[in-house]
C-alpha positions in Angstrom: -28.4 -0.7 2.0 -26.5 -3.6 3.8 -28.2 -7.3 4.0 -29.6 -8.6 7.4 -26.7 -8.8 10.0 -25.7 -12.5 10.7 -24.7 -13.8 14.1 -20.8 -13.2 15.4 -20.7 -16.5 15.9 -22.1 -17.7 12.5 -18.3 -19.1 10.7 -20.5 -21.1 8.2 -21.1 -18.3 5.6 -19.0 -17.7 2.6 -19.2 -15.0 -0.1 -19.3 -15.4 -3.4 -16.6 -15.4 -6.6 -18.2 -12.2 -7.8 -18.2 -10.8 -4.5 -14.5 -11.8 -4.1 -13.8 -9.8 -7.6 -15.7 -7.1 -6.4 -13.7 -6.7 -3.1 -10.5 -7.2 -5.1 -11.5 -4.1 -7.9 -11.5 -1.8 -5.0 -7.9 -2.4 -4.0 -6.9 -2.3 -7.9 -8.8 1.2 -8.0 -7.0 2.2 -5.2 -3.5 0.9 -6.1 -4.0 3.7 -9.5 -3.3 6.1 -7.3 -0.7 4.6 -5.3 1.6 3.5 -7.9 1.5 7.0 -9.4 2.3 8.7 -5.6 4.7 6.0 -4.9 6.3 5.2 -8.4 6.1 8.5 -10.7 5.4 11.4 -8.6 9.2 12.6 -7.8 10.2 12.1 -11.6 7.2 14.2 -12.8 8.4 17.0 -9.7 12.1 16.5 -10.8 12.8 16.3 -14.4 8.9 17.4 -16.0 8.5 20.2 -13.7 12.4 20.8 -12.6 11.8 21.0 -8.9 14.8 20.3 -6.6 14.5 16.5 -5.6 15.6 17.8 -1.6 12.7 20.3 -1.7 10.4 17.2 -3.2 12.0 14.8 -0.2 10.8 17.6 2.6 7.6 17.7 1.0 7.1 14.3 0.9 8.1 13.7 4.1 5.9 16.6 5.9 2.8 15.1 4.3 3.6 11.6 5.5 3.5 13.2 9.1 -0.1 15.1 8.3 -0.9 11.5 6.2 -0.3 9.3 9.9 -2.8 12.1 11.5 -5.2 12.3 9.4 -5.4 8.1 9.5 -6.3 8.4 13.4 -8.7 10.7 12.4 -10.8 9.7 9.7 -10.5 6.2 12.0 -12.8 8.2 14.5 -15.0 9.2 11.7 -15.1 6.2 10.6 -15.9 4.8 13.7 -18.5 7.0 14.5 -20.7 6.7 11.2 -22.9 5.1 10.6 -24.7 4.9 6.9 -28.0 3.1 5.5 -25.0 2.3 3.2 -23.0 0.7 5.2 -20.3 1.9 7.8 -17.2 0.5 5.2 -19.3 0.5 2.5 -20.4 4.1 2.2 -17.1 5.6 1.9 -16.3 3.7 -1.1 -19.1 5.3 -2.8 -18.3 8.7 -1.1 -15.1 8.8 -2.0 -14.9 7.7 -5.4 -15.2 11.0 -7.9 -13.1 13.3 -5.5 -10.5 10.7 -5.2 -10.2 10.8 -9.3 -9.9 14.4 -8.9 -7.4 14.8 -6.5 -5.2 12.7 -8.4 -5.4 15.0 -11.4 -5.0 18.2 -9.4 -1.1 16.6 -8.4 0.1 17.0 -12.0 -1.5 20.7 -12.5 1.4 22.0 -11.0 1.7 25.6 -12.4 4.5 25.3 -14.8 6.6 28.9 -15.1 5.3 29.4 -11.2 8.1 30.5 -8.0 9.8 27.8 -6.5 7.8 28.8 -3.4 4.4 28.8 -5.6 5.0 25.5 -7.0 6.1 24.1 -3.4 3.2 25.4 -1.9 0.8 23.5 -4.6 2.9 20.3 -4.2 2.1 20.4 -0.5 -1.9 21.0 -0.8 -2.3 19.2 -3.7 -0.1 15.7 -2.3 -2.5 16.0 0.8 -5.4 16.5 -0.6 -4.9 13.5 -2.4 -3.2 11.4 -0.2 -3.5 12.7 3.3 -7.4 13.3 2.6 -9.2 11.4 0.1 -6.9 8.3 -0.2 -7.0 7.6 3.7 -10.8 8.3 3.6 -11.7 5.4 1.0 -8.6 3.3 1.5 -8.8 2.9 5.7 -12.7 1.8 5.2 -12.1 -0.4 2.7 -9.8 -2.1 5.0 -12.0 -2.6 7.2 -14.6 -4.0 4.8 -13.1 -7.9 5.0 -14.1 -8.6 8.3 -16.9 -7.0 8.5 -18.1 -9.6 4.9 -17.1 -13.1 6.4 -16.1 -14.7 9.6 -14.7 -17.6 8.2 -11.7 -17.7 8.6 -10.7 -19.7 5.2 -13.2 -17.3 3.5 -11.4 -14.1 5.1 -8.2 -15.6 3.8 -9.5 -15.7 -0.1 -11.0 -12.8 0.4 -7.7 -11.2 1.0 -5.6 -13.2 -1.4 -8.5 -11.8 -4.3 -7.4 -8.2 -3.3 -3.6 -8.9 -2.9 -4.0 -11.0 -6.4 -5.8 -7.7 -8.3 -4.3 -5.3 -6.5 -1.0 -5.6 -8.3 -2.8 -5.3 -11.5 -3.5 -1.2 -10.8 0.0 -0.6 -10.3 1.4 -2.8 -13.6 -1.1 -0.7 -15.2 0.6 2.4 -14.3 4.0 1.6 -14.4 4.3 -0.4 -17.3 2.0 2.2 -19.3 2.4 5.6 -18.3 5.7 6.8 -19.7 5.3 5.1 -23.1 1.3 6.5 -22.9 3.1 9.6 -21.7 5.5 10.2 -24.2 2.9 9.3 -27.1 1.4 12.0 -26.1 4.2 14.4 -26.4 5.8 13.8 -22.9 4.8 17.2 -21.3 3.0 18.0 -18.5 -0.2 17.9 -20.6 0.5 14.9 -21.5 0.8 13.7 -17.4 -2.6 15.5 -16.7 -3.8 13.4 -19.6 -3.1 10.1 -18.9 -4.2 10.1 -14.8 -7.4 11.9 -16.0 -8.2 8.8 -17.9 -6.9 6.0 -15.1 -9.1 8.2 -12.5 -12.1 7.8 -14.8 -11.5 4.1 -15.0 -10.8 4.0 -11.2 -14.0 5.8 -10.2 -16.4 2.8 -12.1 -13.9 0.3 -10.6 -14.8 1.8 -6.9 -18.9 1.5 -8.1 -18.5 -1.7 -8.9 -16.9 -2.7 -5.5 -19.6 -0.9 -3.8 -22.8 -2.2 -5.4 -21.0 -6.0 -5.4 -19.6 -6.3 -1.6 -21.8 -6.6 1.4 -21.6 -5.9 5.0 -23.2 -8.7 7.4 -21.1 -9.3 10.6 -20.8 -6.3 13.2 -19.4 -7.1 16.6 -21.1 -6.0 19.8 -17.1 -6.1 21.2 -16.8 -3.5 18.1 -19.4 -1.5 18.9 -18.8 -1.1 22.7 -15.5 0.0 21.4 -16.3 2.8 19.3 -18.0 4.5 22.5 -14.9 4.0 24.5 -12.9 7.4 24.4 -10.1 7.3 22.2 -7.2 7.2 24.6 -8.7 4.3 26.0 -8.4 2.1 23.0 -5.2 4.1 21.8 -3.6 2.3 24.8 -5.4 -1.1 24.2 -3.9 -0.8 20.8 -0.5 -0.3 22.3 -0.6 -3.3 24.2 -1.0 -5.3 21.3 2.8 -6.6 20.5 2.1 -8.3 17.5 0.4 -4.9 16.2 3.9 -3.5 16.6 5.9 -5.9 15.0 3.1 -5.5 12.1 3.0 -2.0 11.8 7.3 -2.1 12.0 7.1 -4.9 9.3 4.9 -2.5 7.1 7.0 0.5 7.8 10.0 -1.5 6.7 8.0 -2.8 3.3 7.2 0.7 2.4 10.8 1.9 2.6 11.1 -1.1 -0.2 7.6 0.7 -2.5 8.9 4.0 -2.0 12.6 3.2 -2.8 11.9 0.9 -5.4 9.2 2.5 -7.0 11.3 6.1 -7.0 14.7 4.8 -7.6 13.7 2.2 -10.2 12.5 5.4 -12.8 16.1 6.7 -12.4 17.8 3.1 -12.5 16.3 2.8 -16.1 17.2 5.7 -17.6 20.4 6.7 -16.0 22.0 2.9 -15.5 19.8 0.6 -18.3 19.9 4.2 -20.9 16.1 3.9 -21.4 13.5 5.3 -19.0 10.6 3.4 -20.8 12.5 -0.1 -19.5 11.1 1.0 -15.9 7.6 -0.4 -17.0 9.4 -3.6 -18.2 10.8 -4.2 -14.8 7.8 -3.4 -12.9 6.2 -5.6 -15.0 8.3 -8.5 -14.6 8.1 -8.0 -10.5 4.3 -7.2 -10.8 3.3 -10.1 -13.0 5.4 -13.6 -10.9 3.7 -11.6 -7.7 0.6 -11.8 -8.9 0.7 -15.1 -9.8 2.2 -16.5 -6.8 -0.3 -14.7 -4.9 -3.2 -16.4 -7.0 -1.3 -19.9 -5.8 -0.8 -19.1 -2.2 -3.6 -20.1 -0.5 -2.8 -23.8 -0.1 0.9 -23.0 1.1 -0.7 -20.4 3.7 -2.6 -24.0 5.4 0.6 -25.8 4.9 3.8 -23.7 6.5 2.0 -20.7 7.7 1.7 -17.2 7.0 5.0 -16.1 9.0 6.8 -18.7 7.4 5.7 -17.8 3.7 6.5 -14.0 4.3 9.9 -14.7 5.7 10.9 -17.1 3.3 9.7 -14.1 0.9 12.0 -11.6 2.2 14.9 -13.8 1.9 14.2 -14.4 -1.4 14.2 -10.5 -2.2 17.7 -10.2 -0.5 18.7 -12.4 -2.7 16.9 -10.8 -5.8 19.3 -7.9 -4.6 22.6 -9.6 -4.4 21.9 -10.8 -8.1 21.5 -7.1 -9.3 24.9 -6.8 -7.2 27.0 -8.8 -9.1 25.6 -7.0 -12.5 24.1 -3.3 -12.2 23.7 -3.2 -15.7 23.0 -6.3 -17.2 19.7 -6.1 -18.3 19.0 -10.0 -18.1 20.3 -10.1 -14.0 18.0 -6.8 -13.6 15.1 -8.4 -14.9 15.5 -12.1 -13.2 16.4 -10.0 -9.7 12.9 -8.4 -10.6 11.3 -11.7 -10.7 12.6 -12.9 -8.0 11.3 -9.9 -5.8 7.8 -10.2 -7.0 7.4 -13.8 -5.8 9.2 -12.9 -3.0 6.9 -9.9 -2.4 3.9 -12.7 -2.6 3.1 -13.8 1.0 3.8 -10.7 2.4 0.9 -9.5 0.0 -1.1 -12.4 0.2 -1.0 -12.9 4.2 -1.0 -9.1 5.7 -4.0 -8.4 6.2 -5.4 -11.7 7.1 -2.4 -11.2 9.9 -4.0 -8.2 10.6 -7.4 -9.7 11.7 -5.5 -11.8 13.6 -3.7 -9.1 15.5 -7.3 -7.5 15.9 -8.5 -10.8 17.6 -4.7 -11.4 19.9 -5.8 -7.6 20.8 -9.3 -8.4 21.7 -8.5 -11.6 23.9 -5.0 -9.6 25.5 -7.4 -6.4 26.4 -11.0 -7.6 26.4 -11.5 -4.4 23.9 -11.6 -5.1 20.2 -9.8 -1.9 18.3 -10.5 -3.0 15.3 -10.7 0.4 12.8 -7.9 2.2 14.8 -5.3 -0.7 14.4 -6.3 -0.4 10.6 -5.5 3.5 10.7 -2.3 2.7 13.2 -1.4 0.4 11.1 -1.4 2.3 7.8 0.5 5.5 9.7 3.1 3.1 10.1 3.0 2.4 6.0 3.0 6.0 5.3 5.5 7.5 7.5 7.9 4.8 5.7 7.0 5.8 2.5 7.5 9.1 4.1 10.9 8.6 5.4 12.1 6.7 2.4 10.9 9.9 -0.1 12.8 12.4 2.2 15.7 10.3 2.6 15.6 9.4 -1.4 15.3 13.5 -1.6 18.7 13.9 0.5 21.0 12.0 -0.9 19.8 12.4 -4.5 20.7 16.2 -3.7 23.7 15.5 -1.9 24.9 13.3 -5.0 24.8 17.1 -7.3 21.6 15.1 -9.0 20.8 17.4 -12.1 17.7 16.1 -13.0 19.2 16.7 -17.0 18.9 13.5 -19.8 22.7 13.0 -19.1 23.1 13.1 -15.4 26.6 13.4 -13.7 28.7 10.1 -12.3 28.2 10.7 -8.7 24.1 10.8 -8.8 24.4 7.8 -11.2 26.5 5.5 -8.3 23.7 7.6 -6.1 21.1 5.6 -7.9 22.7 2.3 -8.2 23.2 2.2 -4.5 19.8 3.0 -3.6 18.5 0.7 -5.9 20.4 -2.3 -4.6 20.9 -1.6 -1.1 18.3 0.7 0.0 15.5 -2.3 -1.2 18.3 -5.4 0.4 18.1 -3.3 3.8 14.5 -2.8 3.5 13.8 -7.0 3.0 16.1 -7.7 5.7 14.3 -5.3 8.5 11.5 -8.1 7.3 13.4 -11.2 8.2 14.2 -9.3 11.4 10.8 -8.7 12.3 9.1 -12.3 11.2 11.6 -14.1 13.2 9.5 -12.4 16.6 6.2 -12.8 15.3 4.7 -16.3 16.9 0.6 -15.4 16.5 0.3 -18.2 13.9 1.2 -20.8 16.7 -1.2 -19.2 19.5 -3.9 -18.2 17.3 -6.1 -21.5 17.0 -6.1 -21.3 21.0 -7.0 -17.9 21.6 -9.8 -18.2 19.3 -10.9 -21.4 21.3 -11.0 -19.0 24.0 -12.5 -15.9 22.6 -15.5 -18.1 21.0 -16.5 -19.7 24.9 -16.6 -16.0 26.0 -18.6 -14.8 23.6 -20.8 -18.1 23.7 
């Protein structure tokens, strides 16, 4: 059951440190999952399972267009619930055992199935998963933040607590599954294994966000919205130009996740000769971001969060032109990784307290305040990235003659190396792009003058 509402108006309140963790376990939960879609999931399809990494690519790339639907849909859902438990809140607690199973029914491909067979299970078990259950409890947690505090300081640590422990899920997975994996024998058993026990540790991670976050500030503006028919606020959302350059700048940073995250498997064991380094490197990206994220919030009041995330995205270009200079030199690989995770920091650290700020620009542009369907607009954009980078990844791996064999061939190894380098150095420049159009932080202390008088 949610606590009394407080007034719209009422910026006074703060929530709590434990509160603060709690909201920050359900991203870490969350990010299980995600690391393993985003990081592992072609190398299990390719060299555990033997699929054709082209034939992985379309699949990946199909779902991300059924992934951007289902987001606008479950954003009407969403919309139109309402629980005793909360309308953020409830899916949380909905959603947490099937999302633990879903991730375990990915790696039960079956083994010594038809190329068609096994395709066919890759597709319905990769939505189910993602499309489905993932969009369900990730789009309402989301949308949790804002609906916890309206100060705006408050919102801002509330964020930086989920950006700061959401890191931690994916160093987890990546710097611990192949080694846990290959403990285990390295088969798919021993796959199955190991995300059976992260989505056992996940589900109590989602129970502990529920029962510790709260839900006190609904807006009328919100709720006159939800009755609104969907075109309606499709086209308010539209009209929203920072919302674009947003959702581009996500798509963009997602091309980096997928290509990175994909690539980086390959890059260890076909460039560095060790798979097993692929956790080290994650780890030395995840850990600096982590803790540059923790240190953020007083730069955020001090240059701004456009200014952090672009001086960020420099910062990973530059990570890239180190790796450049020496593919293989493990000490250049691992200080280019370091590099990218604080560079990767204020994008992290300011998104999605730039995203409540795009709701509010929306709400004084339009007078209608879209609040759950930017959210789900917002994280189509994320997905069909990821989606385009996975097919395109796909496509060019194949084109290379990739074998998927311990000693792969010379032309999928300079495949590799160039996706590593440039495919993430075009990704971080798309971001510089983009940042250098967004102006919000300037205008945003005077539209909220003016949204608080109306409202008043």
């Amino acid at each position: 059951m949610t606590k009394k509402q407080l007034s719209m108006n009422d910026t006074s309140f703060k929530t709590s440190l434990m509160e603060k963790i709690a909201y920050g376990m359900g991203d870490t939960a969350c990010n299980v999952v995600f690391a393993i879609t985003s990081s592992l999931i072609v190398y299990f399809y390719t060299n555990v399972i033997g699929m054709s990494a082209a034939l992985v690519g379309t699949i990946l790339l199909a779902s991300r267009i059924f992934d951007g639907i289902s987001d606008l849909l479950i954003a009407q859902i969403v919309d139109k619930v309402n629980s005793p438990k909360g309308k953020a809140r409830a899916w949380i607690l909905w959603m947490a055992a099937p999302y633990g199973i879903a991730s375990v029914l990915m790696f039960c491909v079956p083994p010594h199935s038809s190329t068609m067979v096994q395709a066919i299970y890759v597709f319905i078990t990769y939505n189910l998963c993602t499309t489905g259950v993932y969009t369900a409890l990730n789009l309402p947690y989301s949308n949790l933040a804002p609906m916890m505090t309206r100060n705006d300081d408050d919102l801002a640590k509330l964020n930086l607590f989920r950006m700061a422990m959401s890191p931690i899920g994916n160093l987890i997975v990546t710097a611990l599954t192949l080694p846990f994996i290959n403990m285990l024998g390295g088969g798919q058993q021993a796959w199955i294994t190991v995300c059976a026990i992260y989505s056992i540790v996940a589900f109590f991670m989602l129970l502990f966000c529920y029962k510790g976050c709260q839900e006190r500030f609904h807006t009328d503006a919100a709720k006159e919205a939800e009755a609104m028919p969907f075109a309606q606020r499709l086209k308010a959302t539209l009209k929203n130009k920072y919302f674009i350059v947003l959702t581009l700048t996500m798509m963009a940073v997602a091309l980096y996740q997928n290509v990175n995250g994909t690539v980086a498997t390959y890059y260890a064991q076909y460039m560095l000769n060790n798979v097993e380094i692929m956790g080290v490197m994650q780890s030395f990206e995840n850990i600096p971001k982590i803790i540059a994220i923790i240190c953020l919030a007083p730069f955020i009041k001090k240059f701004g969060k456009r200014n952090l995330v672009l001086f960020g995205a420099v910062l990973c270009v530059l990570g890239q032109v180190v790796v450049l200079f020496a593919p293989q030199n493990m000490t250049m690989v691992m200080a280019a990784a370091v590099m990218r995770g604080i560079g990767e920091a204020p994008f992290y650290g300011c998104i999605f307290t730039m995203l409540a700020d795009v709701i509010e620009y929306g709400h004084w542009k339009t007078g209608i305040r879209v609040q759950a369907l930017i959210f789900s607009a917002f994280t189509v954009g994320q997905k069909f990235g990821g989606g385009v980078a996975g097919w395109l990844v796909g496509q060019l791996m194949e084109a290379s003659g990739f074998t998927g064999l311990a000693v792969e061939i010379p032309s999928a190894v300079s495949m590799v190396k160039y996706l590593y380098i440039y495919g993430n150095m075009i990704a971080w420049a798309l971001v510089i792009i983009l940042m250098l159009v967004y102006h919000l932080d300037k205008e945003y202390d005077g539209i909220m003058k003016d949204l608080t008088g109306r409202t008043a």
